[in-house]
C-alpha positions, 0 to 999 in steps of 0.5 A: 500500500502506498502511503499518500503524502498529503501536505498540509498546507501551513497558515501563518498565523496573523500577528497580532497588530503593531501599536504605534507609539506616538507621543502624547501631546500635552495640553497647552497651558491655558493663558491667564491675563493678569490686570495690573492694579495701580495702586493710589499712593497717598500724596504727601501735603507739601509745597513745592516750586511750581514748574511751569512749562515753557516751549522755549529751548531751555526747558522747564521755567519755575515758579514760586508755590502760592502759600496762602494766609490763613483767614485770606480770601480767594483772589486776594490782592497779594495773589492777584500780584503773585499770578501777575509776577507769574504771567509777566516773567512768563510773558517776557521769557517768550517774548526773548525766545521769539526774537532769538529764533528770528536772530538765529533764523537770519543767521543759519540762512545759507542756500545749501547745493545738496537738496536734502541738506535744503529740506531739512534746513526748509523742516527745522525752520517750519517747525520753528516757526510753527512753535513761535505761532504757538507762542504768539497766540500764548502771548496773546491768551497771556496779555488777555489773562493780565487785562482779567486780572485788572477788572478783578475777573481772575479765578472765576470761571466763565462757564459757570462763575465759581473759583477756578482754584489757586492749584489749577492756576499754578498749573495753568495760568491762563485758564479761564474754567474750572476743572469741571467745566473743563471736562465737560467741554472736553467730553463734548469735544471727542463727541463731535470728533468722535 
């Protein structure tokens, strides 16, 4: 008898599937936005030189602090003397810083070859003239300010009549509101622009 060979056929077996090793990706880290709060500092009550700012070249021009009496009444006649000294000395320091860039002006007149040396000297001169008409209408509002202090209606203000107060004065001189009137007219100011 003859033996019959069967062959068997071989399966391979399936392997069981790869996994893939990925690496995880860990959650970004959430953004906090962190408010700075400014925190108010007590000022300390004391009297200091006023500095006054000035568009001329050399910086700030000071002034002597107020220091009212006790029992002396607004706009007395020694503050209306003080504001005066004040408008006056600031007043004549503009006048000389006006005719010093007139001074200079004629002396840096060259006619340059080179067109940008030209135009820079054209710029420099244009904004030098732009901050003496600023000065000049300063002047003006200045000279206003001093004929108020003659008809006794320095401090007031004109929009609603009550003390402008000696601490805005110090700070602007020439101010004709108060501070609540001023803000007001401010706010109708971004009104109409905005």
């Amino acid at each position: 008898m003859a033996v019959k060979k069967v062959a068997k056929k071989v399966v391979a077996k399936k392997k069981a599937p790869v996994k893939k090793v990925v690496a995880k990706k860990k959650p970004a880290p959430k953004m906090v936005v962190v408010k700075k709060v400014a925190s108010k500092k007590p000022v300390p009550a004391k009297i200091v030189p006023l500095k006054v700012k000035s568009s001329s070249q050399k910086g700030l021009k000071q002034f002597r602090s107020y220091e009212a009496k006790k029992g002396e009444g607004y706009m007395s006649k020694s503050q209306l003397n003080h504001f005066r000294s004040i408008l006056n000395e600031w007043k004549t320091e503009l006048s000389h810083d006006m005719d010093r860039t007139v001074h200079t002006m004629q002396d840096e007149l060259t006619s340059h070859a080179d067109p940008n040396d030209r135009a820079s000297q054209e710029s420099d001169m244009a904004l030098e003239l732009r901050n003496r008409d600023r000065e000049r209408k300063l002047i003006k509002k200045i000279d206003e300010t001093l004929r108020n202090i003659e008809s006794q209606d320095y401090g007031y203000c004109t929009g609603c009549g009550e003390e402008i107060g000696l601490k805005r004065l110090e700070a602007r001189p020439t101010a004709t509101l108060c501070i609540d009137c001023k803000t007001l007219d401010e706010i109708r100011e971004k009104q109409m622009a905005g």
